[in-house]
C-alpha positions, -999 to +999 in steps of 0.1 A: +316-469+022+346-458+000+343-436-029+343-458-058+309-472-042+292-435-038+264-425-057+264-402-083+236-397-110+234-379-142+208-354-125+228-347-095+255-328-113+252-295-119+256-283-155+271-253-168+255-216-168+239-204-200+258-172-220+238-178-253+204-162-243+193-135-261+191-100-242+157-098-237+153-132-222+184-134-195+175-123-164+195-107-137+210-140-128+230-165-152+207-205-156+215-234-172+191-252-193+167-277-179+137-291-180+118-307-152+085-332-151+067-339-124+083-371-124+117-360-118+103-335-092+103-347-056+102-335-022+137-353-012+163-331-018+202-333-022+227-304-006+258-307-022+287-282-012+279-277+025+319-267+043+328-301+067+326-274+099+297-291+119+268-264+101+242-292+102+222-271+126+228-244+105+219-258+076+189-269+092+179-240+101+182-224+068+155-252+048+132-255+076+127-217+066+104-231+034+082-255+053+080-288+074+113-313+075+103-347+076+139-358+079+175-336+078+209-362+079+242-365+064+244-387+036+271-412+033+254-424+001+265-393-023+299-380-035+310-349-018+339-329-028+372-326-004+361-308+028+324-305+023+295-329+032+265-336+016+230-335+035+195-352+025+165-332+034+129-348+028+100-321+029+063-328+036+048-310+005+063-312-027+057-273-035+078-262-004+105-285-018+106-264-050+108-231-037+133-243-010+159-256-041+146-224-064+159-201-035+187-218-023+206-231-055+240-215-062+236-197-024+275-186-006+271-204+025+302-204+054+327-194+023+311-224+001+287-226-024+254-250-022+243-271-048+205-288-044+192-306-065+158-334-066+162-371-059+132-389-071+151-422-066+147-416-024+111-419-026+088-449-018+061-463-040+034-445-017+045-409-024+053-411-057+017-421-056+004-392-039+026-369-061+010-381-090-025-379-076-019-340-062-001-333-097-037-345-114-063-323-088-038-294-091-041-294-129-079-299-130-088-273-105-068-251-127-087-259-157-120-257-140-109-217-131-099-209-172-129-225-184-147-205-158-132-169-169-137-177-204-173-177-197-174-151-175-161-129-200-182-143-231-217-135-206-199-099-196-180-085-223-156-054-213-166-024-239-131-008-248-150+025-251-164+040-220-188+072-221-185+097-197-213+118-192-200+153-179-224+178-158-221+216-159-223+227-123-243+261-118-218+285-102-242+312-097-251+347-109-222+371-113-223+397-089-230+430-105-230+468-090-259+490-105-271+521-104-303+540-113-328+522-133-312+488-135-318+479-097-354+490-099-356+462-132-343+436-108-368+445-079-394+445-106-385+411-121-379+397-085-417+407-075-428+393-104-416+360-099-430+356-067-467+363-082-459+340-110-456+309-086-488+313-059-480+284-041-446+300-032-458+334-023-485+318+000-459+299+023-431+318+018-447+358+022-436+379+049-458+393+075-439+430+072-438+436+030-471+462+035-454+481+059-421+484+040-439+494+009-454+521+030-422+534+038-407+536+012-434+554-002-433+581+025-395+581+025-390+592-011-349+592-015-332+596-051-314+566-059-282+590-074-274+601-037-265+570-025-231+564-023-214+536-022-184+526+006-157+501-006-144+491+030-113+471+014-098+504-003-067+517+020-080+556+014-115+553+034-111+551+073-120+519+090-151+511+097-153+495+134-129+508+156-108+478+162-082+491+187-112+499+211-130+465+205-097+442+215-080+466+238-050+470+217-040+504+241-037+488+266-016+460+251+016+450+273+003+471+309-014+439+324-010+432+360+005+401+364+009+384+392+043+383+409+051+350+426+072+348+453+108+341+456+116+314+476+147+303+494+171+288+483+177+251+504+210+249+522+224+215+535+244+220+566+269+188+577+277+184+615+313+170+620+316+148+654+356+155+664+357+120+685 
């Protein structure tokens, strides 16, 4: 076929990049403008700007990536620029074909770079068809989900203002040391408690309070001799001996065990004088 007779069609060229967006809607990557219909989607696709080096298995290779190939060749059919080829690659789903020509447009491959593009004219009545139909369900089911949410949310409404109810936890009663008076008011508030609350003092009384009233009765001591030790201050002397309890004298002077040297092996070569 010579090259007057190649194909060519408006929406296989590629057009030129856009560099009139405004800042805050270009992206990373330069675009050109253009609109697509599910019409002029399809699931054949058109590699232009593939280098004339025998990379069909490569190329191949690099769209079968995306999903199922129903067909990869060369196509004589299409223009191609000096040294490059142009391939045809049909997918089985129509969504794999779009992420396959999102990804791979404008890609450096072997030192040249690709150009894909659809080509609705390649297909057959029957999966035009079926691209339709799929197109329809698709838009449907997504309709059925946002009419869905939209009553979800007028049956459950989302208050903007949450309250959080905060608890106090009980830490306990300082710790206080008393003298004198003051710790016979706690004993005497302590036994009253117990009286107060019968039901408590009848499971919970020990067997030995008689006899420790008793004693403390015959063993009168003043409350102002008693004196109090603070075991953590550095100027009183400790209270268990601790040296004695792990053996710290003795610390170093173990018997151990000495093992025995043993010889070292010597090899000993024989020479035969024939």
């Amino acid at each position: 076929m010579s090259s007057e007779e190649k194909v060519l069609l408006p929406h296989h060229e590629q057009q030129n990049l856009c560099t009139t967006r405004l800042p805050y809607r270009q992206g990373r990557k330069l675009t050109a403008v253009k609109v697509y219909t599910i019409a002029r989607e399809s699931n054949h696709l058109l590699i232009f700007g593939v280098p004339s080096l025998n990379l069909r298995q490569e190329t191949k290779s690099l769209f079968i990536k995306f999903g199922k190939l129903l067909q990869f060749n060369i196509s004589t059919q299409h223009k191609a620029d000096i040294f490059t080829e142009t391939y045809h690659a049909q997918f089985e789903r129509i969504h794999t074909a779009r992420i396959a020509k999102k990804m791979l447009d404008t890609k450096n491959f072997y030192g040249g770079i690709l150009h894909v593009c659809y080509a609705p004219e390649l297909e057959s009545i029957e999966e035009t068809r079926l691209k339709l139909l799929t197109r329809h369900n698709d838009v449907v089911f997504r309709l059925k989900n946002l009419s869905k949410e939209r009553v979800e949310k007028k049956e459950h409404p989302k208050d903007d203002k949450v309250e959080i109810q905060t608890k106090k936890l009980n830490m306990g009663v300082i710790n206080t040391i008393s003298f004198g008076e003051e710790i016979k008011d706690i004993s005497c508030k302590r036994k009253k408690e117990y009286s107060q609350s019968p039901v408590i003092s009848k499971q919970f009384k020990p067997c030995f309070v008689d006899k420790v009233k008793n004693t403390q009765s015959e063993t009168s001591i003043e409350q102002k001799d008693i004196e109090i030790v603070d075991c953590t201050s550095v100027e009183k002397e400790v209270v268990s001996n601790i040296d004695e309890a792990l053996n710290y004298k003795n610390f170093g002077n173990e018997v151990v065990r000495k093992v025995s040297e043993k010889p070292i092996n010597k090899i000993k070569f024989t020479l035969h004088k024939s």
